[in-house]
C-alpha positions as CSV (number, residue, x, y, z in Angstrom):
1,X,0.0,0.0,0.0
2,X,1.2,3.6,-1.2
3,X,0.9,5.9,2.2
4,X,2.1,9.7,2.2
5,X,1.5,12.0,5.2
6,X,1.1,15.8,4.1
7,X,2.2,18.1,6.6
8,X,3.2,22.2,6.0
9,X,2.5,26.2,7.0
10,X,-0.9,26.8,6.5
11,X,-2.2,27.5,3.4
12,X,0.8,25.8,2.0
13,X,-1.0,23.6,-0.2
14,X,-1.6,20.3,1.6
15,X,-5.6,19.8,0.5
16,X,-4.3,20.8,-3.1
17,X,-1.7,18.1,-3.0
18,X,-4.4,15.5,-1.2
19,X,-6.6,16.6,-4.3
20,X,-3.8,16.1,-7.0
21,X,-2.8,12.3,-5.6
22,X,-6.5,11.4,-5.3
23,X,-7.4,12.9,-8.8
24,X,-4.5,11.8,-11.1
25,X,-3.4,8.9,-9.0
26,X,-6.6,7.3,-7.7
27,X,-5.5,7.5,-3.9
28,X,-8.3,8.2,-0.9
29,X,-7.5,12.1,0.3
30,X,-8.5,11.9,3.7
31,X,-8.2,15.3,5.7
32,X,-7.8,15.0,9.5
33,X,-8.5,18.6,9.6
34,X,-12.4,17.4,8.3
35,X,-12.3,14.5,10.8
36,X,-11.7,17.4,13.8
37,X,-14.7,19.2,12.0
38,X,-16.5,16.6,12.4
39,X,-15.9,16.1,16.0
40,X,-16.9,19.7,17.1
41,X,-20.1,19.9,15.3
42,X,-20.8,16.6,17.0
43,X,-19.9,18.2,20.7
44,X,-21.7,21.4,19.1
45,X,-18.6,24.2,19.4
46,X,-18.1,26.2,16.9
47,X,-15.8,25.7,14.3
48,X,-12.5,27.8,15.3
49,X,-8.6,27.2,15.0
50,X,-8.9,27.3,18.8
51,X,-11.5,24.8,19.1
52,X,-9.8,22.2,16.5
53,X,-6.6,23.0,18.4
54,X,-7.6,21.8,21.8
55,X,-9.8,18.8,20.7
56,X,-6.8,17.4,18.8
57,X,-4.8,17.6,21.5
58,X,-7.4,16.0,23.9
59,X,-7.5,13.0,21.4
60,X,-4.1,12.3,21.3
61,X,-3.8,12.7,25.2
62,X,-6.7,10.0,25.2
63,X,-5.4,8.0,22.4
64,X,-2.0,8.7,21.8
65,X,-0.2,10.7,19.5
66,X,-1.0,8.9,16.0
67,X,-4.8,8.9,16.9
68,X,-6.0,11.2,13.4
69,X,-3.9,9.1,11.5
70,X,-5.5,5.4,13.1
71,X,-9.0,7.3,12.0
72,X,-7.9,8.1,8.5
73,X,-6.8,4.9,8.5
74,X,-9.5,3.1,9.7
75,X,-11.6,5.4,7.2
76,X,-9.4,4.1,4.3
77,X,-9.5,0.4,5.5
78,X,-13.4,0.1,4.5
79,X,-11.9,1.3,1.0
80,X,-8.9,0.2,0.2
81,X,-9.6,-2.2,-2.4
82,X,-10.6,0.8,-4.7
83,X,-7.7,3.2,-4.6
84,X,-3.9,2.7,-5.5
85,X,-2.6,4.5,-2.0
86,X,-4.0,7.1,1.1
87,X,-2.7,10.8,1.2
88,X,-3.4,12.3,4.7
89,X,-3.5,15.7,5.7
90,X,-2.9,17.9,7.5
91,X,-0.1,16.4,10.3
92,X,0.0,19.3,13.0
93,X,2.2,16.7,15.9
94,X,5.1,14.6,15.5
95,X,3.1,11.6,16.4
96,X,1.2,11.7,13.1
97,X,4.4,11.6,11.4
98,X,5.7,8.7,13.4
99,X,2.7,7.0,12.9
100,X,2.9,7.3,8.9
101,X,6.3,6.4,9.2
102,X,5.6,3.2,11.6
103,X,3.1,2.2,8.7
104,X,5.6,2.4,5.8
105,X,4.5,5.6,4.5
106,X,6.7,8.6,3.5
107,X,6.0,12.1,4.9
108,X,5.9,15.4,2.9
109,X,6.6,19.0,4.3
110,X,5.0,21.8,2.3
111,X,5.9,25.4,2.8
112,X,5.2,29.0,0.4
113,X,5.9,32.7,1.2
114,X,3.8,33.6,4.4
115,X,2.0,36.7,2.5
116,X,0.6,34.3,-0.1
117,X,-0.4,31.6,2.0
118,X,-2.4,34.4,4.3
119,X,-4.2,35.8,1.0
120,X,-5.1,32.0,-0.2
121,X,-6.3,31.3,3.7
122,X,-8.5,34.6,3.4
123,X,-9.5,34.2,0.0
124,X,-11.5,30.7,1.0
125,X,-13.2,32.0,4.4
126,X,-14.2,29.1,6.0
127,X,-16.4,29.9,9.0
128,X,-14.3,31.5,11.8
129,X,-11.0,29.4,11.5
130,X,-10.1,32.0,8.7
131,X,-11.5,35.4,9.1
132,X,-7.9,36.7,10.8
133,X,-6.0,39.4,10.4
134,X,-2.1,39.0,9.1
135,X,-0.8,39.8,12.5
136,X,-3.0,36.7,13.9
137,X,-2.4,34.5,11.0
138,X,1.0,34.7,12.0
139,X,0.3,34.6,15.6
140,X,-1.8,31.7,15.2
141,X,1.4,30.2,13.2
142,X,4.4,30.8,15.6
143,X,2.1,29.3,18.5
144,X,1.6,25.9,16.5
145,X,5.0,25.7,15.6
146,X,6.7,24.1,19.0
147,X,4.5,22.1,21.3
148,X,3.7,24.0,24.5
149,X,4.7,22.2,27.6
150,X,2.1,19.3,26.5
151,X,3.5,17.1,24.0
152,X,0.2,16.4,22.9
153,X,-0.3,20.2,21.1
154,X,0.6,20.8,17.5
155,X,4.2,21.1,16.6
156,X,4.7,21.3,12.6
157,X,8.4,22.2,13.8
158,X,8.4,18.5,14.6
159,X,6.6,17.2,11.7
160,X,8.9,18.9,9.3
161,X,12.0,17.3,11.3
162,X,10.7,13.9,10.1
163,X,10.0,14.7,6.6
164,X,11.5,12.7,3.6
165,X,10.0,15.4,0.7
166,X,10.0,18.9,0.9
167,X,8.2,20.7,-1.8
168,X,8.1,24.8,-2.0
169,X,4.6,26.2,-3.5
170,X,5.2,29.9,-3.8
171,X,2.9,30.6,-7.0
172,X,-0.5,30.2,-7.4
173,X,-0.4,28.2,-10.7
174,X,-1.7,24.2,-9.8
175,X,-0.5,23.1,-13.1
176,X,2.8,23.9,-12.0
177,X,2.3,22.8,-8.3
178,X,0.9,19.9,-9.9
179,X,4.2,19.2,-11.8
180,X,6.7,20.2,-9.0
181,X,4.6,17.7,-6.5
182,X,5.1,14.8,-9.6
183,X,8.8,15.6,-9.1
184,X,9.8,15.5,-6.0
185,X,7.2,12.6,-5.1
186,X,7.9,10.5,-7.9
187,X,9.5,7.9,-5.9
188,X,6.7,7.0,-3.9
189,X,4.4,7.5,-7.1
């Protein structure tokens, strides 16, 4: 089985990439970021970077670290005989990476410039997790960077440690994204 663990800045380009392998590859795209959305509207809060924050990190403190990856998985396992691989995104906490990693996967670190990501991020306005100014955006990014004193926060500092591709999306053409990802993943494709 093909497995590859998205991880990056936000608005980097992780769905786009999900969407790309699922599209021209015939893998599952499985967001964890939708799995946490799903969560909240099922304990009725509000759909905020906050709120998506703290229930990931009481998962993995009830589950362990890898927990949103052994739901994608778990997700993909009722599938699997109808798609070449499983792309996961986004991994926010070292575990996830681990977790990829401890399934034979391959992990991939996306990053752009952080002005363009910002304008992508504010250009799609979904509900509250995006309606931020540049100053929070940025806020928001520094603060999920290193795990706070609970190992069980998000740390994309840690995720990109563990990486084995790295793929810059500074433009906002896909067809070119599109070819840069075919490059640098091509061994795993």
């Amino acid at each position: 089985m093909k497995l590859i663990g998205i991880g990056g800045t936000n608005g980097s380009g992780k769905d786009s990439l999900g969407q790309f392998l699922a599209n021209e590859n015939d893998w599952l795209f499985i967001s964890v970021s939708d799995i946490l959305r799903d969560g909240l509207k099922n304990e009725g809060k509000p759909i905020e970077r906050d709120n998506l924050r703290e229930l990931s990190a009481r998962w993995r403190r009830q589950f362990g670290h890898g927990v949103l990856i052994d739901k994608a998985f778990q997700l993909y396992g009722a599938k699997e005989d109808k798609y070449n691989g499983l792309a996961i995104a986004s991994l926010r906490n070292p575990g996830e990476a681990d977790e990829i990693h401890k399934l034979g996967g391959k992990v991939a670190w996306l990053d752009a410039d952080p002005k363009l990501r910002y304008q992508r991020i504010y250009s799609r306005q979904r509900s509250g997790e995006d309606k931020k100014s540049f100053e929070q955006f940025l806020a928001e990014e520094a603060a999920e960077q290193h795990h706070s004193e609970d190992e069980a926060t998000l740390s994309w500092q840690g995720v990109k440690d563990r990486a084995d591709f790295f793929i810059t999306n500074d433009n906002n053409d896909i067809e070119e994204f599109k070819q840069i990802a075919k490059k640098v993943l091509k061994p795993i494709l």
